[in-house]
C-alpha positions in Angstrom: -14.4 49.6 3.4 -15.6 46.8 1.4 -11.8 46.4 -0.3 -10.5 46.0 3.3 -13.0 43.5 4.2 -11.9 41.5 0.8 -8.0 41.9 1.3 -8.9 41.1 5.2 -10.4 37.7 4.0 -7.7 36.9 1.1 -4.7 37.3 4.0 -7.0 35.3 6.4 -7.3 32.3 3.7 -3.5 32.4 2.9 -3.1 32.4 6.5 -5.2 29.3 6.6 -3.4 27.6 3.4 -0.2 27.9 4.9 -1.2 26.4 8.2 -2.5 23.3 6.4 1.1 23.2 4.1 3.4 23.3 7.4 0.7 20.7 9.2 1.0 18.2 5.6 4.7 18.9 5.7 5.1 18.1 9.4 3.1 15.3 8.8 4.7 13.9 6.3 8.3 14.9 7.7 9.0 17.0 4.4 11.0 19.5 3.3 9.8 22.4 2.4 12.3 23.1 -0.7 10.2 23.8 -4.1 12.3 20.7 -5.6 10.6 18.5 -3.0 8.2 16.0 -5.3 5.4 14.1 -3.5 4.4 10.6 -4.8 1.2 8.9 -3.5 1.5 5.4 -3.7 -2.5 4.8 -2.9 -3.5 5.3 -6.8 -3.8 1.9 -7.3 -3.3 -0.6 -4.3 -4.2 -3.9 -5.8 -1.9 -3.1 -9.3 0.8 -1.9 -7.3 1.0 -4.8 -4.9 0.7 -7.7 -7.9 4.3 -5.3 -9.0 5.8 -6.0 -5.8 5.0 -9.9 -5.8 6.0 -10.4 -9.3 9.1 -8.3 -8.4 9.7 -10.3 -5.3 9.5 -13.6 -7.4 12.0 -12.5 -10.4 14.4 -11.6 -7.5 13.9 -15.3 -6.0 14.3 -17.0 -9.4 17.7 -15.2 -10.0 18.6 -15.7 -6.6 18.1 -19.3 -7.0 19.7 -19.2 -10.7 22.8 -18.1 -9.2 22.6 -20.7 -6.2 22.5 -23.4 -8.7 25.1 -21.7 -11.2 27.8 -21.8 -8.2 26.8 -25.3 -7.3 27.4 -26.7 -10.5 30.6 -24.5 -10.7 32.1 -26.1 -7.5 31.1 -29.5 -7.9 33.1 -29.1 -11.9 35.9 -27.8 -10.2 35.9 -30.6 -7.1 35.2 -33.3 -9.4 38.6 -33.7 -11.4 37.0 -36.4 -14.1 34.1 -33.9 -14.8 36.8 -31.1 -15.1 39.0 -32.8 -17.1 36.0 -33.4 -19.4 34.7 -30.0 -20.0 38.0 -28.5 -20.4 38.5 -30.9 -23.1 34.9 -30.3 -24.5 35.6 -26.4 -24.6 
């Protein structure tokens, strides 16, 4: 009887374990495939958003870099003295 009781318990806490996986996976609109890999981003909030800004700022630097490269580039090939002068430098 006391083998019953202890199998009885076991099914009950799988039954619980696998109520709190499909409520996570609900949750989190997951799928439950084994290859499914969860990444928390909340490890370290104040590292990870200093990333993003300095992220943010090398996009707006090349951004501008290639504003300023195609500005020079059409005002060479408007200006027919300037282009006439690198041509002849190169």
């Amino acid at each position: 009887m006391n083998q019953n009781n202890t199998l009885y318990k076991a099914y009950l806490e799988k039954k619980k374990e696998n109520k709190l996986r499909e409520k996570t996976l609900k949750k989190y609109n997951i799928s439950d495939s084994d290859k499914t890999i969860i990444i928390s981003k909340n490890t370290n909030k104040i590292l990870l958003f200093i990333w993003e800004v300095i992220g943010k700022l090398f996009k707006l630097i090349f951004i501008i870099t290639i504003v300023i490269l195609v500005t020079i580039g059409t005002t060479v090939i408007l200006n027919e003295q300037l282009r006439n002068y690198i041509l002849n430098f190169l």
